[in-house]
C-alpha positions as CSV (number, residue, x, y, z in Angstrom):
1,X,-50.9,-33.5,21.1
2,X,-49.2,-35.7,24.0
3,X,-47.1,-37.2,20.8
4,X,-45.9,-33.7,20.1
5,X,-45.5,-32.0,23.4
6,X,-42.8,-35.3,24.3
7,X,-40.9,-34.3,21.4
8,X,-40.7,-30.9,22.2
9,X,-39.5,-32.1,26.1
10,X,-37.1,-34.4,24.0
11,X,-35.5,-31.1,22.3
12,X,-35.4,-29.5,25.1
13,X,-33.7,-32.4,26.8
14,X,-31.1,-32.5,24.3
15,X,-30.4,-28.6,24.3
16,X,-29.8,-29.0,28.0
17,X,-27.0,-31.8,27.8
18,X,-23.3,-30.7,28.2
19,X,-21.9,-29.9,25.3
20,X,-19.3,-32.8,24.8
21,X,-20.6,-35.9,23.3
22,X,-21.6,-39.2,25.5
23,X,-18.2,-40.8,24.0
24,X,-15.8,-38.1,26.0
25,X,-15.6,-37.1,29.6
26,X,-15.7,-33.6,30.3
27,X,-12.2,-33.8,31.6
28,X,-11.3,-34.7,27.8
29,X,-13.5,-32.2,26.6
30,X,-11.9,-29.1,28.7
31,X,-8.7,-30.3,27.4
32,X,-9.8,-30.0,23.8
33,X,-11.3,-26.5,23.9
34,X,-11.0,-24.0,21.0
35,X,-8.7,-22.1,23.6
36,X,-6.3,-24.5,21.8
37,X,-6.6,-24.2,18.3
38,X,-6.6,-20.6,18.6
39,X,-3.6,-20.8,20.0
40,X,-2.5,-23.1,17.2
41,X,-3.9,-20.7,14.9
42,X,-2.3,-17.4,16.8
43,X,1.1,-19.2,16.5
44,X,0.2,-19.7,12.9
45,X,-1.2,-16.1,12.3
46,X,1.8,-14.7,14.0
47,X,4.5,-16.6,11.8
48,X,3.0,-15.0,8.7
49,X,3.0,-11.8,10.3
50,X,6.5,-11.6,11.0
51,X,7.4,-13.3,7.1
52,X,5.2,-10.3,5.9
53,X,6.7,-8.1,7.5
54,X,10.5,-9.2,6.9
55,X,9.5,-8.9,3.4
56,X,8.4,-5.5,3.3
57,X,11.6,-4.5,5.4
58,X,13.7,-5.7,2.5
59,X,11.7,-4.4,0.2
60,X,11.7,-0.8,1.9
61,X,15.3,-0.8,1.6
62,X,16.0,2.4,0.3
63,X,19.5,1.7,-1.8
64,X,20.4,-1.9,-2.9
65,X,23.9,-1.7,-3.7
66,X,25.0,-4.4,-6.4
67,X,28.4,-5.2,-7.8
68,X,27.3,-6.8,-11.1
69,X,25.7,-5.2,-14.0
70,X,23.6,-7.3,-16.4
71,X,24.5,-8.1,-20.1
72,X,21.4,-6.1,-21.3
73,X,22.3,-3.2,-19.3
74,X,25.5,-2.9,-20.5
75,X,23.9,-3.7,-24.2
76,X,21.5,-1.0,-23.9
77,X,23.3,1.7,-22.5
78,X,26.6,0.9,-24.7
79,X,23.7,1.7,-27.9
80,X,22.8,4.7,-26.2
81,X,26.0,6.5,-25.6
82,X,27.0,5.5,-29.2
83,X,24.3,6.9,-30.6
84,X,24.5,10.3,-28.5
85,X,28.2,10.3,-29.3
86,X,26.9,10.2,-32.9
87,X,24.7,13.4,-32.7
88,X,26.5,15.5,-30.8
89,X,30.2,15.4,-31.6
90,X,30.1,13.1,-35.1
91,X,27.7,14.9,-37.0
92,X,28.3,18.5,-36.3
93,X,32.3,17.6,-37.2
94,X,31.0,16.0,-40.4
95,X,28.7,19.4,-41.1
96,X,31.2,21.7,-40.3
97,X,33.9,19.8,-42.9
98,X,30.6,20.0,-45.7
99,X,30.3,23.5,-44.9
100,X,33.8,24.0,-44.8
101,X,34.1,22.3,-48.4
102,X,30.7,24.0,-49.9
103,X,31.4,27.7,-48.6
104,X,35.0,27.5,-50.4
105,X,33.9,26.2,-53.7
């Protein structure tokens, strides 16, 4: 029992030291507090704040006014007024000549 009961003094011993290790004076130890790194880490924490929000403010933009138009675009919508050019004012010519030609025969 007088084996055990020094151990347990031992412990208590050791939870009672200051927290810095035996190698580094307290003076060292106040300097390299966590009130440091989280300021390191608000600096940090910050930054990405104010890329995010950058980003979003371009991304909220509510017109983005461009100059160019790309080659697709200008494929795909060249098909598509060709082919509405086709229905509505090609093919009712070219029925209207047909019915022209059958009602007269």
């Amino acid at each position: 029992m007088g084996a055990e009961r020094t151990g347990h003094i031992r412990g208590l011993a050791a939870l009672m030291t200051p927290p810095y290790s035996r190698f580094m004076s307290l003076k060292q130890w106040l300097n390299e507090s966590p009130g440091a790194k989280l300021d390191e880490a608000d600096a940090a924490r910050r930054t990405e704040i104010e890329t995010r929000v950058a980003t979003l403010q371009e991304l909220r933009r509510p017109f983005d006014p461009r100059n160019e138009v790309s080659a697709d675009a200008e494929y795909v919508s060249g098909r598509i007024v060709k082919h509405l050019w086709i229905i509505f004012v090609l093919l009712p010519v070219v029925l209207g000549i047909l019915f022209a030609i059958l009602r007269n025969s």
